[in-house]
N, C-alpha and C positions, 0 to 999 in steps of 0.2 A: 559779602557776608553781613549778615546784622548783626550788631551788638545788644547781647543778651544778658550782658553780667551784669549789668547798673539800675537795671530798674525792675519794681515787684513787679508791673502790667503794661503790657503794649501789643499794638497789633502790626501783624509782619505782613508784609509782603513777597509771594512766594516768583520768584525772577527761575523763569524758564528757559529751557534751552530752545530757543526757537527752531534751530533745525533738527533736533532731536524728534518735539513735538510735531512739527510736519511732515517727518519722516513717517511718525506712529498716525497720524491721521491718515496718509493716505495708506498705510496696511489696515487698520480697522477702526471703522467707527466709535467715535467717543463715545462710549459709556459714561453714565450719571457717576457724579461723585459727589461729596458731602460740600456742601456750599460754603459752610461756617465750624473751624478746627477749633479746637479751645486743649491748650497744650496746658501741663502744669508740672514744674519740677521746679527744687528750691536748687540744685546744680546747673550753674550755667553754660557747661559744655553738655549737657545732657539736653538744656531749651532748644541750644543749637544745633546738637546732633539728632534730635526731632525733628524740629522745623526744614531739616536739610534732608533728613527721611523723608518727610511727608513731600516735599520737593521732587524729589527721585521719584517716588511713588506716582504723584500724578503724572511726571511725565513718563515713565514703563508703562502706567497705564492706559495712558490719552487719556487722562479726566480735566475736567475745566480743573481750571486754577481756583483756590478756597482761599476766602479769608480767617486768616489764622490770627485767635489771639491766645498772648501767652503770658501766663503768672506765675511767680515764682511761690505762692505759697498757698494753702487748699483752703482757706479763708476766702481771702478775696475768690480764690476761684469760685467757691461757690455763689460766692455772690452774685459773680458774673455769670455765671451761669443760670443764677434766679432772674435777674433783670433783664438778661436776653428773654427768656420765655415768659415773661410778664409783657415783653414789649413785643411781643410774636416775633423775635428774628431769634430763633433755636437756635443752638448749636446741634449739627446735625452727625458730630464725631468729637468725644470725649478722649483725651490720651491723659493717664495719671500716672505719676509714680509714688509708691507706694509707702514710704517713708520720706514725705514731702514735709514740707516747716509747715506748720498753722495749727490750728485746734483742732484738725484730725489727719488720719493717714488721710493714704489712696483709697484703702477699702471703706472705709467712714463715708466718706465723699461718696463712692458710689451707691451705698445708699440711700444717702441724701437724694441723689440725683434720680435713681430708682422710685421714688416716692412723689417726684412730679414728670417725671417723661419714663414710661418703662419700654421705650424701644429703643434710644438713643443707642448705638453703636458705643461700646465702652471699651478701653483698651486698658490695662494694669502696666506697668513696666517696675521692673524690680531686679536687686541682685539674690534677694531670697530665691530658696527652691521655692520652686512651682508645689509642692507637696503643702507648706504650710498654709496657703492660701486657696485649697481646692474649694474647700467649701463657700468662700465669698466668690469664688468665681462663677461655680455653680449656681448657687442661688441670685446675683448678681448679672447673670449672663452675659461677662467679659470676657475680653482674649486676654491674653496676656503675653507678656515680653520680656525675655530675662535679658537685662545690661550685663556687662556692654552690648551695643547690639551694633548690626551692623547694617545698610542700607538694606541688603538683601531680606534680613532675618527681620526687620524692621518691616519691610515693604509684605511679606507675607503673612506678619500679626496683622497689618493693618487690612490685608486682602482676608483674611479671614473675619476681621472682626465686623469690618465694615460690609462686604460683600455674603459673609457666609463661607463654608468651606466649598472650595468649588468641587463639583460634581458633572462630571461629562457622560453623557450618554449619548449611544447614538443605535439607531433600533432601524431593523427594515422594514416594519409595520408603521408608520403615523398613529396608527388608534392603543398600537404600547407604547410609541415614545411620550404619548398624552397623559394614559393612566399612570405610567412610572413617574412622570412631572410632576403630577397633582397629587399625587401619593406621598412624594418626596419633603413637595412644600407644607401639605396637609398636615405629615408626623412630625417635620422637622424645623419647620417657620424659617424663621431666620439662621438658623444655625447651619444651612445650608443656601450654595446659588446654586439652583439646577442649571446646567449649561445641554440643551439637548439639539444637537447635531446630526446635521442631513445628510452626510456622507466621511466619507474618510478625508479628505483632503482638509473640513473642518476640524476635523478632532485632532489630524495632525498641528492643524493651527494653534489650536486651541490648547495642546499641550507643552507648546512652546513659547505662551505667552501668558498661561494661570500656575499658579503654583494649584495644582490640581491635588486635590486629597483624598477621592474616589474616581475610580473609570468604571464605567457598565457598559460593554458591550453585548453586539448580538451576535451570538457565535457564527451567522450564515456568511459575515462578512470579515473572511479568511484574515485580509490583509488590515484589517484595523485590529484584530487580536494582537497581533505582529506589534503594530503600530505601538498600544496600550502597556504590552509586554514591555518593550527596551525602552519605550520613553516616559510610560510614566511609575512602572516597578522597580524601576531602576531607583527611583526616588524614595523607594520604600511605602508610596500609597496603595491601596489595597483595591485589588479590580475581584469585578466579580462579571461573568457571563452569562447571558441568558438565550434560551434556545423550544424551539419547536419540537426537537427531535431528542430522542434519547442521545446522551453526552457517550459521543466514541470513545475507543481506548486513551487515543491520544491527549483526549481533552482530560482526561482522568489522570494524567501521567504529570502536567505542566502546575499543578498546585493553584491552577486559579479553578474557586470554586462555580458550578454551575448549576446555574436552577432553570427546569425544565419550564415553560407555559404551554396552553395549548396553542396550536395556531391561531395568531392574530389576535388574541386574546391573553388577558393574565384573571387567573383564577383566584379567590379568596385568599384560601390555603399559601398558596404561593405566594402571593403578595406579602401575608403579613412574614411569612420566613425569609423574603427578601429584605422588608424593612428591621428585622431583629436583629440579619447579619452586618446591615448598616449600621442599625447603632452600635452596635461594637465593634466597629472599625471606623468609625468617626473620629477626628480628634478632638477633644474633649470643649467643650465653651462656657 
């Protein structure tokens, strides 16, 4: 464990579980992650219970290992975070909390930071409700984290904020799983990962290792509705189906909504009433 109580700035080294991590490499390829963390909290078991998230996190995720530095107050932090981008080495994942010690909160700080990098991945952490700070969020485009928090609920702000909320589709056309992709990214940039998937055996994968916040399936392929149903509604994310055909009684009866396309094709119309019932079942960024 690093000791985090005694000093305002230091950078951590994040110590992996070696067999943990090679276990997850050889189930699936590393995925990109944020090179350089920049942690900030004037609580020192909070520094700690980050840095031990963000730990957890890359190894459930397979991501390289990031160098993490960590400030205990939003002054310096910001400063360090101006002289990294002066010096081209960004920080490429902001975590703040929000009643931090310096000359400003969390939200301050973010936009500060909005004002010379407006992509950086930003994370909020607080014991406030999430209600008082909607509007710096929104405007701000941060996740956010209500303390205490735990590895899990931890590692999911950070899969959201940093990745997007993920979104799994999987389609029996190639030329819809394209336009529903670029469509996705188009309305939704970063606030979304499209994850689009070639068959069932992927989506089952894939449900069992994203904290998934949308499913789109294609109704022709029986056994992934099935799939979407118990493992990822279960979770309270919102699936929605799409289909060639007119939606049987059946489909009408299970409360997951569906939107017809023509074959092999998605039409205007449709498109944008699939992207409207997205953004309302998005969770919020």
């Amino acid at each position: 464990m690093v000791d985090v109580s005694s000093r305002a700035c230091f950078t951590a080294a994040i110590v992996r579980n070696t067999q943990t991590t090679k276990e997850k490499s050889m189930e699936t390829s590393e995925r990109k992650g944020p090179k350089r963390v920049l942690i900030v909290d004037d609580e020192a078991k909070y520094r700690q219970g980050m840095l031990d998230a963000v730990a957890a996190w890359v190894d459930a995720r397979g991501l390289a290992t990031p160098e993490v530095k960590i400030y205990a107050g939003s002054t310096d932090a910001w400063k360090g975070f101006q002289r990294a981008h002066e010096e081209g080495r960004p920080f490429d994942l902001v975590v703040s909390d929000e009643m931090v010690l310096g000359d400003m909160y969390g939200t301050d700080l973010l936009k500060k930071v909005r004002r010379i990098d407006d992509a950086v991945p930003f994370l909020l952490m607080t014991s406030a409700e999430r209600r008082h700070l909607e509007e710096d969020l929104r405007e701000g485009r941060a996740g956010f984290l209500a303390k205490p928090f735990t590895h899990e609920t931890a590692g999911q702000a950070l899969d959201e904020t940093y990745f997007g909320a993920a979104v799994v589709l999987v389609a029996a056309e190639p030329s819809v799983a394209d336009v529903l992709a670029k469509a996705l990214k188009a309305r939704f940039g970063t606030r979304v990962s499209v994850h689009a998937l070639p068959d069932e055996l992927a989506l089952e994968t894939a449900c069992e290792q994203l904290p998934v916040a949308l499913a789109m399936t294609d109704a022709s392929f029986e056994r992934v509705v099935d799939i979407v149903l118990y493992r990822v509604m279960h979770s309270g994310a919102p699936v929605i189906r799409f289909t060639a055909d007119p939606p049987n009684a059946d489909a009408a009866q299970d409360a997951v909504p569906t939107l017809r396309f023509p074959a092999a094709s998605v039409s205007t119309p449709a498109l944008n009433d699939l992207l409207a019932w997205i953004d309302q079942h998005l969770p919020p960024r």
